[in-house]
C-alpha positions as CSV (number, residue, x, y, z in Angstrom):
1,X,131.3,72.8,124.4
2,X,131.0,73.3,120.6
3,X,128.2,72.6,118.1
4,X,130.4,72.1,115.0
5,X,127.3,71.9,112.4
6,X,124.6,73.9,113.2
7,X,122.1,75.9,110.5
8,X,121.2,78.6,113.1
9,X,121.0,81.1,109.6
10,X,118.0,79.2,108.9
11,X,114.9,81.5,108.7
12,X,113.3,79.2,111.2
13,X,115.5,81.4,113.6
14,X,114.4,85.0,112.5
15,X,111.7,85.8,115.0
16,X,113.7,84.1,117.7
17,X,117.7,83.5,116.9
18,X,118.8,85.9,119.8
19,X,116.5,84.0,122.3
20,X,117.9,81.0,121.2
21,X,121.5,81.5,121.3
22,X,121.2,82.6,124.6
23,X,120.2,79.6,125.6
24,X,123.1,77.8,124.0
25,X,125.2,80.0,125.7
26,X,123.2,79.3,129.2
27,X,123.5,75.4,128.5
28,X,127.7,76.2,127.9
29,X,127.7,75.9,124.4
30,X,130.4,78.3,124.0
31,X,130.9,78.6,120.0
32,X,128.9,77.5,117.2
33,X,129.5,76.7,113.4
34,X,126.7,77.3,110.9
35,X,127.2,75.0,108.2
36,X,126.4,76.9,104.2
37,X,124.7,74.5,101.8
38,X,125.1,76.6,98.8
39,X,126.3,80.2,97.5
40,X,123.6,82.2,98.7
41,X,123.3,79.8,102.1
42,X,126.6,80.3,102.4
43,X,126.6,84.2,101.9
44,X,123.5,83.9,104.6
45,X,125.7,81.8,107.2
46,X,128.3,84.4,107.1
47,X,126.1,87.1,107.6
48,X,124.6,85.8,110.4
49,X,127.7,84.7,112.0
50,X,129.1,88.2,111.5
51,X,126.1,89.7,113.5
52,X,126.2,87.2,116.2
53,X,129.8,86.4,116.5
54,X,130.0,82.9,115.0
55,X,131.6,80.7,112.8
56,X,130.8,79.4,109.6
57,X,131.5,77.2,106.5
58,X,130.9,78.0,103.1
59,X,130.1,75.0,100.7
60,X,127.5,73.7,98.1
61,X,125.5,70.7,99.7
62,X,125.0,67.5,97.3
63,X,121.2,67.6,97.0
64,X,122.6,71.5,95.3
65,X,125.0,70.1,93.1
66,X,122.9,70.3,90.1
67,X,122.7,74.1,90.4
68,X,126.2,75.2,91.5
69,X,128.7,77.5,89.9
70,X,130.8,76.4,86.8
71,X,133.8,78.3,88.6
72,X,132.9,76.7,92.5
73,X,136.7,78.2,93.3
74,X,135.8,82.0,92.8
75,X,132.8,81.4,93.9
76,X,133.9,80.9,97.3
77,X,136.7,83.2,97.1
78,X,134.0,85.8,96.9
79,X,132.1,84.3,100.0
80,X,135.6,84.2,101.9
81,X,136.5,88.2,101.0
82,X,133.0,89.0,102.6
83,X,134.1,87.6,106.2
84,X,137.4,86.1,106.1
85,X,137.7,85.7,110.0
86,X,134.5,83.5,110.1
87,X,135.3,80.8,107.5
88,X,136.6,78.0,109.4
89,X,135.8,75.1,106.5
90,X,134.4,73.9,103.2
91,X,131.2,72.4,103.1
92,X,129.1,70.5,103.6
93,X,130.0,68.9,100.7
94,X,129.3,65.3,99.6
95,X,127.1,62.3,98.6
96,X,123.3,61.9,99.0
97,X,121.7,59.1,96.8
98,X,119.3,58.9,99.4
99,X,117.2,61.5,98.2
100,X,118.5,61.9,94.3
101,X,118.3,65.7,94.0
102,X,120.9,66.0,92.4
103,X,122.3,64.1,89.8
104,X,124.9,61.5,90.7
105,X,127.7,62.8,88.6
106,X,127.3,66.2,89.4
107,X,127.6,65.4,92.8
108,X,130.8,63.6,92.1
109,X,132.1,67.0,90.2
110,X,131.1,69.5,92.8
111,X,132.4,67.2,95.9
112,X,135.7,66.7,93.7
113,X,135.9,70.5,93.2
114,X,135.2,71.1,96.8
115,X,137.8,69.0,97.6
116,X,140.3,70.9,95.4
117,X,139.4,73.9,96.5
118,X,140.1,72.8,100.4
119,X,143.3,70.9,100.1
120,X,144.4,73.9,98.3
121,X,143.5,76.2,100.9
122,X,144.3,73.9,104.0
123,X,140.8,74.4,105.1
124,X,138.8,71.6,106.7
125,X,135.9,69.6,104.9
126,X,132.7,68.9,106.3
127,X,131.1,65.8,104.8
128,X,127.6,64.5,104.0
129,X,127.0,61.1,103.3
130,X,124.0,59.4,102.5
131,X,123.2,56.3,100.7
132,X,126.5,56.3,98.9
133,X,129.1,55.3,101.1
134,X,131.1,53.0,98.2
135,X,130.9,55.9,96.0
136,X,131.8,58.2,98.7
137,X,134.9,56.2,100.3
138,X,136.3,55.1,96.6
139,X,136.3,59.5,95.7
140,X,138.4,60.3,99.3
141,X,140.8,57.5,98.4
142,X,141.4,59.5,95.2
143,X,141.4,62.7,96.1
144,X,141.9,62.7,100.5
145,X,145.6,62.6,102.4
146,X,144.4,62.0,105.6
147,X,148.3,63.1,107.1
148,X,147.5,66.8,105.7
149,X,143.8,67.0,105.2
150,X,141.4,67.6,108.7
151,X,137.7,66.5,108.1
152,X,134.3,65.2,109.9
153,X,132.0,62.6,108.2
154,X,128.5,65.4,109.5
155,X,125.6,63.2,111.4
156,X,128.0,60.2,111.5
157,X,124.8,57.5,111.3
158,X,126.9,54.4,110.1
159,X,128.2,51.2,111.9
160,X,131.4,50.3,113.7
161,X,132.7,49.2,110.0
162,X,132.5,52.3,108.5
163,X,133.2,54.7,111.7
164,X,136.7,52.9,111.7
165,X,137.2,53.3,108.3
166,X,136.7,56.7,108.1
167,X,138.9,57.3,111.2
168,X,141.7,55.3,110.5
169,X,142.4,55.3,106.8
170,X,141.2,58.9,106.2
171,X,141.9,60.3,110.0
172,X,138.3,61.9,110.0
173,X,136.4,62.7,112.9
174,X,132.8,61.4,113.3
175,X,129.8,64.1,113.6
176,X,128.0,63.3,116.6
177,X,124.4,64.1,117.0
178,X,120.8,64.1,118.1
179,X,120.2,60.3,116.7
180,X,122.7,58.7,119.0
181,X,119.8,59.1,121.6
182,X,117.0,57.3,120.0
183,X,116.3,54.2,120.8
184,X,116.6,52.0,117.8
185,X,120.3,53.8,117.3
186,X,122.3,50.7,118.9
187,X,124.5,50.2,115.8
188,X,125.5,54.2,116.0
189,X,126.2,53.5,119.4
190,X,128.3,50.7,119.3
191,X,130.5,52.8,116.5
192,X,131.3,55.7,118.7
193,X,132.2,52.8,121.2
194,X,134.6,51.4,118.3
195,X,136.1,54.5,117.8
196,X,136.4,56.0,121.2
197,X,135.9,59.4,122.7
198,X,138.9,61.1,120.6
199,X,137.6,60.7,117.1
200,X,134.3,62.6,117.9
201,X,133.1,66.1,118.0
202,X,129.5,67.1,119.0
203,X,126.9,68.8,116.4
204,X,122.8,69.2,116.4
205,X,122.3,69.7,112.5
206,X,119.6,72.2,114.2
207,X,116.8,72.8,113.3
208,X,116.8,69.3,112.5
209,X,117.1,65.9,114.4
210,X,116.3,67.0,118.2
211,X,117.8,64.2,120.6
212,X,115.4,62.9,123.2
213,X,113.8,64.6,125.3
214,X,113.2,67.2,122.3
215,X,112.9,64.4,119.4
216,X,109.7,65.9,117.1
217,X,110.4,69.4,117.7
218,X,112.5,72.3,116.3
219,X,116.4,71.6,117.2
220,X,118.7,73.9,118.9
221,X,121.9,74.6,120.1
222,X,121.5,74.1,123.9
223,X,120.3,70.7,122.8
224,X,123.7,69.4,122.0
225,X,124.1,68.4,125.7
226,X,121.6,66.0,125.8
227,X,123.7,64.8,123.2
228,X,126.4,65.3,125.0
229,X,125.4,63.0,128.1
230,X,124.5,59.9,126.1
231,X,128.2,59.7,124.7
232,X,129.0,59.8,127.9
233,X,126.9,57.0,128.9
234,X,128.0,55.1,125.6
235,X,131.7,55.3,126.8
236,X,131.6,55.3,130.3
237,X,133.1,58.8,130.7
238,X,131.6,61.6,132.8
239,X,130.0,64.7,131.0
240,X,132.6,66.9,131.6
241,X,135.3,64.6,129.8
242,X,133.1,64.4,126.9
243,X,132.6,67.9,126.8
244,X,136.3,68.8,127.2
245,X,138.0,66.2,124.7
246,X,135.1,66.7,122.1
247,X,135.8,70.5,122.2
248,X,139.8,69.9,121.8
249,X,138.9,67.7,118.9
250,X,136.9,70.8,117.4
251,X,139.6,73.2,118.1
252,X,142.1,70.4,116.2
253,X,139.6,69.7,113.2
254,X,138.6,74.0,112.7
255,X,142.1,75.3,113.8
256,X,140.9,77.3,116.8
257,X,142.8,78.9,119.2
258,X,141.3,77.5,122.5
C-alpha cells in the first residue's frame, strides 16, 4: 500500500518520526510521498525523505502563493539538484479560496507556473482545491492535456459531478483520505462509487484529517488502512483489491517501478 500525500517532514514528527514509520511499515504501508508546500517545505521534504528512504514532491501550496519565487522554475531546479532520485511530482499546487491566504490572482500565477514547469518536465501534479472549483476546472482546461499529463485532485472531498469530471475530461486520479470515513461524508462516498476503484489512490494528508477510529488526533501513515477498508466497503471489493489496484494506480500516476 502507498500513502501518496503525506507531510511526515512536519515537525510534529521530530521527537517521534522513526516510531512512526515503523508503524506504517508494520500496518504494510510500503512507500510514502511527503508532499512540499513551499521552497523551504520543500527543501525539508527532501531532506527527510533522503534520511528515511522516501519520496517526495516539491511545490508551492496556494495559501503560499503570495510569497513564492519570481523565478518558481529555478527555484525548483535547485530543490531537484539536491535529491534528484526522490522527486516524484510538482506540488501541491492549486486553488484555496476557502481560506484567502493568498491572493486570488497570485494563486492563478503560481498554479499556472507550476503547471509549466511540470508539463515541461513530464512530472506529475498534485492538486489542491478548495472553494474554487470553477476557477480551478476553467485554468486545467487551458493549460492540462490529460493524454500526456498524470495528476491527483489531493483530499478528493467533492461530489459524483465533479469526481467524474476530473477523471474523465482531465484523466486525474482522485486523493483518497481520512474523510471518506466520517459519517456525514455520503456525497464523497457516492463519488468514489461513480468513479470506481481504478481512478483512486490512497493518502492520509497526515498529521491532518485521521479517519475513524483516530478522527481528533494526530494522523499517520499506518492510518491509511482504515482508509483503506471503507473504500472497500464503499465498492464492494475486499481489502486486498483495494490495496493492490490503488497501489498500481500510484505506481502509474508517480512513475514507479513496482
Amino acid at each position: 500500500m502507498i500513502d501518496t500525500h503525506a507531510h511526515v517532514h512536519d515537525r510534529g514528527y521530530d521527537d517521534d518520526r522513526d516510531a512512526v514509520l515503523a508503524r506504517a511499515r508494520e500496518a504494510g504501508v510500503g512507500r510514502i510521498v511527503t508532499v512540499g508546500c513551499d521552497i523551504d517545505d520543500s527543501r525539508r521534504a527532501l531532506e527527510v525523505a533522503e534520511m528515511h528512504d522516501l519520496l517526495a514532491t516539491i511545490g508551492i501550496h496556494p495559501h503560499e502563493a503570495g510569497a513564492a519565487p519570481a523565478d518558481i522554475a529555478a527555484a525548483f531546479e535547485a530543490l531537484r539538484a539536491q535529491a534528484p532520485a526522490r522527486v516524484v511530482g510538482v506540488g501541491e499546487t492549486g486553488l484555496d479560496y476557502y481560506y484567502d491566504h493568498s491572493p486570488h490572482d497570485a494563486q492563478a500565477r503560481v498554479l499556472r507556473a507550476q503547471l509549466d514547469y511540470a508539463r515541461e518536465r513530464a512530472l506529475p501534479v498534485v492538486f489542491h482545491q478548495r472553494d474554487a472549483y470553477d476557477d480551478f476546472v476553467a485554468i486545467l482546461r487551458e493549460r492540462w492535456d490529460g493524454a500526456e499529463q498524470r495528476g491527483v485532485i489531493h483530499c478528493f472531498t467533492g461530489d459524483a459531478t465533479q469526481a467524474r469530471t476530473f477523471v474523465h475530461e482531465f484523466g486525474m486520479r482522485l486523493g483518497i483520505g481520512g474523510v471518506v470515513t466520517f459519517k456525514n461524508a455520503e456525497p464523497l462516498r457516492e463519488a468514489v462509487r461513480a468513479v470506481g476503484l481504478e481512478a483512486l489512490v490512497l493518502e492520509t494528508d497526515c498529521p491532518y484529517l485521521a479517519p475513524i477510529p483516530h478522527r481528533g488526533k494526530r494522523n499517520e501513515p499506518a492510518y491509511v488502512t482504515n482508509t483503506a477498508a471503507v473504500v472497500a466497503r464503499v465498492l464492494e471489493r475486499s481489502v486486498a483489491d483495494v490495496s493492490a489496484v490503488t497501489t498500481r494506480n500510484a505506481h502509474a500516476l508517480f512513475g514507479l517501478a513496482s
